[in-house]
C-alpha positions as CSV (number, residue, x, y, z in Angstrom):
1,X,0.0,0.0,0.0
2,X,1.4,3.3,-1.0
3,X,1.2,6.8,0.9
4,X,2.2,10.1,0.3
5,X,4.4,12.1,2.2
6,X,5.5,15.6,2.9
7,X,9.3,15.4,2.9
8,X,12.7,17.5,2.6
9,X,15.6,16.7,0.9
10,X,18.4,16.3,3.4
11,X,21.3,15.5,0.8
12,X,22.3,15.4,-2.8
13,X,24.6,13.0,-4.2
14,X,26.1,12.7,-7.7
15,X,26.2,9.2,-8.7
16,X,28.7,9.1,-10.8
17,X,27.7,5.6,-12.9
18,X,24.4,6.8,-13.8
19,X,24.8,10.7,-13.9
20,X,21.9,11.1,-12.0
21,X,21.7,12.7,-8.7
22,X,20.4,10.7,-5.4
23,X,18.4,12.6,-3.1
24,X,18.2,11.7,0.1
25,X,14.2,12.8,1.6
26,X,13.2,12.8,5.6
27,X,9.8,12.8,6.2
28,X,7.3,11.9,9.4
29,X,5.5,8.4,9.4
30,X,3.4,7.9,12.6
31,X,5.4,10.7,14.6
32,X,8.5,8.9,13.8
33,X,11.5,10.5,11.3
34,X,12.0,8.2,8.4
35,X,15.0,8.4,5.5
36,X,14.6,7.4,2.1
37,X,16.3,8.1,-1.2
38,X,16.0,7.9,-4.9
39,X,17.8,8.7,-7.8
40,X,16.3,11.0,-10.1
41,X,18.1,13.6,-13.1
42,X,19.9,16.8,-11.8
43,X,17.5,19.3,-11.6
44,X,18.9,22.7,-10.5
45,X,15.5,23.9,-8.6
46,X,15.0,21.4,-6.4
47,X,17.8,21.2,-3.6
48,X,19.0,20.2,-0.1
49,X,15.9,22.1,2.2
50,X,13.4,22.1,-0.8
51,X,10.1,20.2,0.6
52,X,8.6,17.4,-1.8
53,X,5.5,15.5,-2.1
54,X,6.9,11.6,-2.1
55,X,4.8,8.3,-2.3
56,X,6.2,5.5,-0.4
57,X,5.8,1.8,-0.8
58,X,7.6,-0.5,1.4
59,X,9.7,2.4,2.9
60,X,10.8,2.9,-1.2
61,X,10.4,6.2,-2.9
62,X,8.1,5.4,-5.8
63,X,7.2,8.8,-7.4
64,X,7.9,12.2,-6.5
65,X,6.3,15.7,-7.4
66,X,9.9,16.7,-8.6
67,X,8.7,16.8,-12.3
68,X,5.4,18.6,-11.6
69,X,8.0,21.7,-10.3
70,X,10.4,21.6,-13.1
71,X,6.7,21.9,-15.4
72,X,5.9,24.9,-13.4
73,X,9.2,26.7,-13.8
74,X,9.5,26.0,-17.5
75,X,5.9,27.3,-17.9
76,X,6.3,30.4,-16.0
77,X,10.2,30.7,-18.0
78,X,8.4,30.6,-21.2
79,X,5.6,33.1,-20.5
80,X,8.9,35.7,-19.3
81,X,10.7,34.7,-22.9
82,X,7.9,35.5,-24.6
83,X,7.1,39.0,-22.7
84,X,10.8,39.7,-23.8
85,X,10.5,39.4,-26.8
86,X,7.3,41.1,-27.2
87,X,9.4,44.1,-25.4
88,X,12.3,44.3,-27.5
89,X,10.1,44.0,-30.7
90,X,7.9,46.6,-29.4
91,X,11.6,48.8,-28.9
92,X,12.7,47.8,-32.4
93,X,9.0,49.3,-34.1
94,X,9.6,52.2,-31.7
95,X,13.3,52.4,-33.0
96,X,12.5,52.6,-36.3
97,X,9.2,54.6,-36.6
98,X,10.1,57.5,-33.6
99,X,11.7,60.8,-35.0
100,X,13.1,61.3,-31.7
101,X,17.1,60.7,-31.9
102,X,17.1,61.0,-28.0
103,X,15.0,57.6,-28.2
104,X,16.8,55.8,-30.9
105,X,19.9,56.5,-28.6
106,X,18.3,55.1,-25.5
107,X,17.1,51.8,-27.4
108,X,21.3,51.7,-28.4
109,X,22.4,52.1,-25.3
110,X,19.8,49.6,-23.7
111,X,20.7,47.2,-26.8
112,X,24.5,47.2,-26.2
113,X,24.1,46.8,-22.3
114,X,22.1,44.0,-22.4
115,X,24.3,42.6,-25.3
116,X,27.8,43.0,-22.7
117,X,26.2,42.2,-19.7
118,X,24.7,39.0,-21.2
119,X,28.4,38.0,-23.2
120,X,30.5,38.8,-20.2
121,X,32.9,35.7,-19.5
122,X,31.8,34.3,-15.7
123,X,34.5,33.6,-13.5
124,X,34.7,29.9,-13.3
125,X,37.2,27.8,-11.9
């Protein structure tokens, strides 16, 4: 029989066989801490702390809400991409139809600043 949990994710392991990460989830069952883990593929927005909805059978993680949060993110990522673009289409109509040199100067400026600050080398070691 299978039951669903509120759990946190106490670790994060990088197996190194499977490239997949192993999470290591505590949650309360009858009043008591229990641990379990699973292996599932890296995903950068869930983390050590985040809280998960977990179904366990036989003290085994067999599905997670983990893929449920990584749909919301990309949802709400591709509704931002798309106001972005509508914005700097909206700029480039403005750029070309305004008379106003102090505008089409602006728009340049904006342009270029967004073009460095989004090319600039990170500092990785």
């Amino acid at each position: 029989m299978s039951e669903k949990y509120i759990a946190v994710i106490t670790d994060r392991q990088k197996d190194s066989e499977s490239e997949l990460s192993v999470f290591t989830c505590e949650y309360e069952k009858d009043g008591v801490k229990q641990t379990a883990t699973y292996k599932d593929g890296t995903h950068m927005i869930v983390d050590v702390g985040s809280t998960i909805e977990i179904t366990v059978e036989n003290g085994q993680i067999i599905d997670t809400n983990v893929d449920d949060i990584v749909r919301s993110n990309s949802i709400f990522m591709l509704v931002c991409l798309f106001i972005f673009i509508t914005v700097i289409v909206l700029l480039f109509v403005w750029f070309v139809k305004t008379r106003y040199i102090a505008v089409r100067i602006g728009i340049v400026v904006f342009a270029a600043a967004f073009y460095i600050f989004t090319h600039m080398p990170s500092k990785q070691k």
